[in-house]
N, C-alpha and C positions, 0 to 999 in steps of 0.2 A: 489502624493506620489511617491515614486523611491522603487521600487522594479526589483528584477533579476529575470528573469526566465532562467531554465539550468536543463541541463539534471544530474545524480548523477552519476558521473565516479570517483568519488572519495570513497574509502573504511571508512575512518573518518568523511564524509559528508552521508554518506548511516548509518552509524551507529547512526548521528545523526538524519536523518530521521528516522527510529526506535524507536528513544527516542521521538521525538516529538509526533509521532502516539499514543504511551504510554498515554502521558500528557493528550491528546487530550481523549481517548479513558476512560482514569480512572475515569472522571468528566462523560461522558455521559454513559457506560457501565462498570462499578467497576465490575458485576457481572462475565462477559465474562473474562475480563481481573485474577479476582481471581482461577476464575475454569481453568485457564491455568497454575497457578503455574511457574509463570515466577520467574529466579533465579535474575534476572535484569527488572531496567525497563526499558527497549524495549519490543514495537511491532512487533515481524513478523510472518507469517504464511509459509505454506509449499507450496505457488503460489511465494514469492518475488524469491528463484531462477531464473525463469520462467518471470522476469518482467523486464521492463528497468522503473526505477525510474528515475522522475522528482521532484525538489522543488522551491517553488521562495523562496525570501531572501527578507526583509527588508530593510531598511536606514542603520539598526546597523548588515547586514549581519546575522539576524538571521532568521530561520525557520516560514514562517507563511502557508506555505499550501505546501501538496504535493501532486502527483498523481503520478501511476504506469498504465502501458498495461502490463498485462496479456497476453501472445501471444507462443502459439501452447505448451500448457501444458497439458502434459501428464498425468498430476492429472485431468483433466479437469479443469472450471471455477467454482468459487463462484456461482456463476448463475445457473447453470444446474447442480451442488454439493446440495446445500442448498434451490432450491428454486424447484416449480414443472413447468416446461417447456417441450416443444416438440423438446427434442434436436436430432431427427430424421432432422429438417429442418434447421439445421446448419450443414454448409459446413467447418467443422474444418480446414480447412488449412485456410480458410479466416475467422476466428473467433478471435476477442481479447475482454476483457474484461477491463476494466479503472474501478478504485477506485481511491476516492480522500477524501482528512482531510485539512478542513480549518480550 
């Protein structure tokens, strides 16, 4: 298979990453995705600031997976947000977090 992988420094490629996470996310969690009351369908939360976004591309250049680092965000992570952890024994300046949608 011929797929790209690349970093997203593009503002019309990061939009479309958004819109893919949507796609991805309305077939496995509708629930999440409605209680957000989004005015579009895009995905984003208040970490993608805070991330450098990667996606790879296909044969036809189109979106089949993507992932983000989370890195020194001041909201903190998903992780230590939503989950129960000992974030005593994170050394935040060396802390990132990775999510990925395939």
């Amino acid at each position: 298979m011929d797929f790209k992988f690349l970093e997203v420094n593009d503002d019309d490629l990061l939009e479309k990453v958004f819109e893919f996470r949507y796609k991805i996310l309305i077939d496995i969690y509708p629930d999440y995705l409605q209680n957000l009351n989004l005015k579009e369908e895009k995905e984003q939360d208040k970490y993608d600031p805070y991330s450098i976004h990667f996606a790879v591309l296909d044969k036809n250049d189109e979106i089949c997976a993507t992932v983000r680092l989370i890195h020194n965000s001041p909201l903190g992570y998903p992780t230590e947000n939503y989950m129960k952890t000992d974030i005593d024994s994170f050394q935040r300046n060396k802390l990132g977090e990775m999510s990925r949608i395939f």
